[in-house]
C-alpha positions, -999 to 999 in steps of 0.1 A, spaced: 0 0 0 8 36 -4 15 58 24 32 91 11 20 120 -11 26 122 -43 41 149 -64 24 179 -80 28 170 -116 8 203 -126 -13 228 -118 -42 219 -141 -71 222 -118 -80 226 -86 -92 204 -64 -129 214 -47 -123 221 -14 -147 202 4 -131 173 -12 -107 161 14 -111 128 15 -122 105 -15 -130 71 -23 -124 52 -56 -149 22 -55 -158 -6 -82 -148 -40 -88 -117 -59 -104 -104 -45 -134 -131 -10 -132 -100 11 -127 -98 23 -93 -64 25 -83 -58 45 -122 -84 69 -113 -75 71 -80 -34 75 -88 -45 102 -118 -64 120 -92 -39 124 -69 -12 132 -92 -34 161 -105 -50 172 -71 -19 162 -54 -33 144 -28 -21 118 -5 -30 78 -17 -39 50 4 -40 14 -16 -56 -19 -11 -35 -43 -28 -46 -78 -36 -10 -94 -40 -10 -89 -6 -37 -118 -2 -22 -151 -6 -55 -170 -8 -72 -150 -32 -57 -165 -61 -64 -197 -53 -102 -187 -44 -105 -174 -82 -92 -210 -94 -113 -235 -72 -148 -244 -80 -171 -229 -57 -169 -230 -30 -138 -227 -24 -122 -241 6 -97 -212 7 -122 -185 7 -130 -177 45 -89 -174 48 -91 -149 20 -121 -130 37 -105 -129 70 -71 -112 53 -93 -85 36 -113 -79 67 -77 -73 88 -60 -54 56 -90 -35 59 -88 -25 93 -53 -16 93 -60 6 64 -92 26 80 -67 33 110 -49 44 86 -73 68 69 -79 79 105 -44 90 115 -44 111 77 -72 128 85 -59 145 116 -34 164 91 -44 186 66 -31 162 34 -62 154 13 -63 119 8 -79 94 -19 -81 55 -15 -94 25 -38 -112 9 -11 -144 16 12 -144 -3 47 -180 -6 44 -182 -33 19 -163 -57 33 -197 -83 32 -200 -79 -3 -172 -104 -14 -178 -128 19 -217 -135 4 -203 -141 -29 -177 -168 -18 -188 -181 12 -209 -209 26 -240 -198 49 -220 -213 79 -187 -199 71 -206 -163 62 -216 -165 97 -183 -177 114 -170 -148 99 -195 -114 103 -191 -130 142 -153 -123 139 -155 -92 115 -177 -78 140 -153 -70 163 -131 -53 138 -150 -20 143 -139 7 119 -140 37 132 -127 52 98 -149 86 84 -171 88 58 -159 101 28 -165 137 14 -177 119 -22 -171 77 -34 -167 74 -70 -181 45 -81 -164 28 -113 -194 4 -138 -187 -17 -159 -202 -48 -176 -188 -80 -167 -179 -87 -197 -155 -55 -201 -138 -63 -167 -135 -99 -182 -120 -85 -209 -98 -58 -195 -84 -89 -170 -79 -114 -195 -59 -83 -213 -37 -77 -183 -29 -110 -179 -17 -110 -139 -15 -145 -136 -38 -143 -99 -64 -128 -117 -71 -150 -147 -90 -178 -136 -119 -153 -123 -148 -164 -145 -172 -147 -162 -201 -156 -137 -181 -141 -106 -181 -113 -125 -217 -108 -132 -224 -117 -96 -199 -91 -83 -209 -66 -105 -246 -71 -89 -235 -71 -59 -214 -41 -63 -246 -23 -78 -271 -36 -53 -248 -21 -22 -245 13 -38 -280 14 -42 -287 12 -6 -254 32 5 -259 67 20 -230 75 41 -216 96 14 -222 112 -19 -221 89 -45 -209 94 -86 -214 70 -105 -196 67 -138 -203 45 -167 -161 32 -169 -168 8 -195 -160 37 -225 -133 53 -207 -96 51 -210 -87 66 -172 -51 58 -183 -40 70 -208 -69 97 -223 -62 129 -205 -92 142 -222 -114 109 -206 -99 121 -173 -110 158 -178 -143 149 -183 -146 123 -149 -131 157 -130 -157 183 -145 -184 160 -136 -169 155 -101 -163 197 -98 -199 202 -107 -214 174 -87 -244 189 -62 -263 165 -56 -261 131 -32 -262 105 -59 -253 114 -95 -245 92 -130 -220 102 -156 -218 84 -187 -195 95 -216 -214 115 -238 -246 122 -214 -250 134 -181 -275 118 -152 -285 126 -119 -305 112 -92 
């Protein structure tokens, strides 16, 4: 994981003020930790990774049939890298820095009911339980949505050998799951932005357009989508 600030590469934009603390969300291959890094680079703010080569048991969840017997071991190192990382975002936010992360504490169920058995899922909301997270709420999540068959594609493009043998039908579940808990969330304003036709890489001009929308966001819960604007 990151823990120091990043350089100012430019003095492009500014960042909103209110905007001190933000929260890159989506699943695998979305492009959270790009849009996060850009961010940062261009706001320069402070990151804060989740890193899944850190997990030693995720790999090996993604190659078994379901269930896997390796899966409450890989739940159980998220819900601890977790928790380390919201003390973290808790010690950053008694400094000034403004900080942006590719991970929100507050879904840490959403994988666990994917992978799982009912047993198991209870075993471990018993243990996670007493990991309370005491992290804040952000000042705005941006949520990253993308079909599963783009994040198939993107991963299969990558090739990071961990991450191949994820299937196409995790990837429609977690992408349901993903947009059934952001449905319900409320902690913080929520963007949502259509990823699929983006290039959060390498398009500067794709990035200019995910920071207008975030500059002119007002309301609770908005939608971008290239070429169209939503809100909600």
């Amino acid at each position: 994981m990151s823990t120091t600030p990043l350089p100012v590469v430019s003095a492009r934009a500014t960042r909103p003020a209110a905007l001190q603390y933000i929260v890159i969300e989506g699943p695998i291959g979305a492009g959270k930790t790009t849009l996060a890094t850009r961010l940062a680079e261009r706001w320069s703010m402070q990151t804060l990774f989740e890193s899944n080569a850190e997990n030693p048991f995720l790999e090996r969840v993604y190659r078994d049939t379901a269930p896997s017997s390796h899966a409450l071991a890989a739940q159980l190192h998220i819900a601890l890298q977790r928790e380390q990382l919201s003390r973290e975002v808790v010690a950053r936010r008694t400094t000034s820095a403004p900080l942006v992360t590719n991970f929100l504490a507050e879904r840490n169920d959403l994988f666990a009911r994917l992978t799982l058995a009912e047993d198991e899922l209870l075993l471990y909301r018993a243990l996670a339980s007493r990991l309370t997270s005491s992290a804040p709420a952000p000042d705005l999540v941006v949520y990253l949505q993308a079909s599963p068959e783009a994040l198939y594609a993107r991963i299969q493009k990558r090739a990071i050998p961990r991450e191949l043998p994820i299937s196409s039908a995790f990837l429609h579940a977690l992408c349901d799951s993903y947009n059934d808990f952001f449905y319900h969330y409320d902690h913080a304003p929520v963007l949502t932005v259509g990823a699929e036709h983006l290039d959060l890489l390498d398009s500067d001009a794709d990035l200019a357009l995910v920071v207008g929308r975030i500059e002119t966001m007002r309301g609770r819960k908005e939608s971008f989508v290239k070429g169209t604007s939503l809100s909600s």
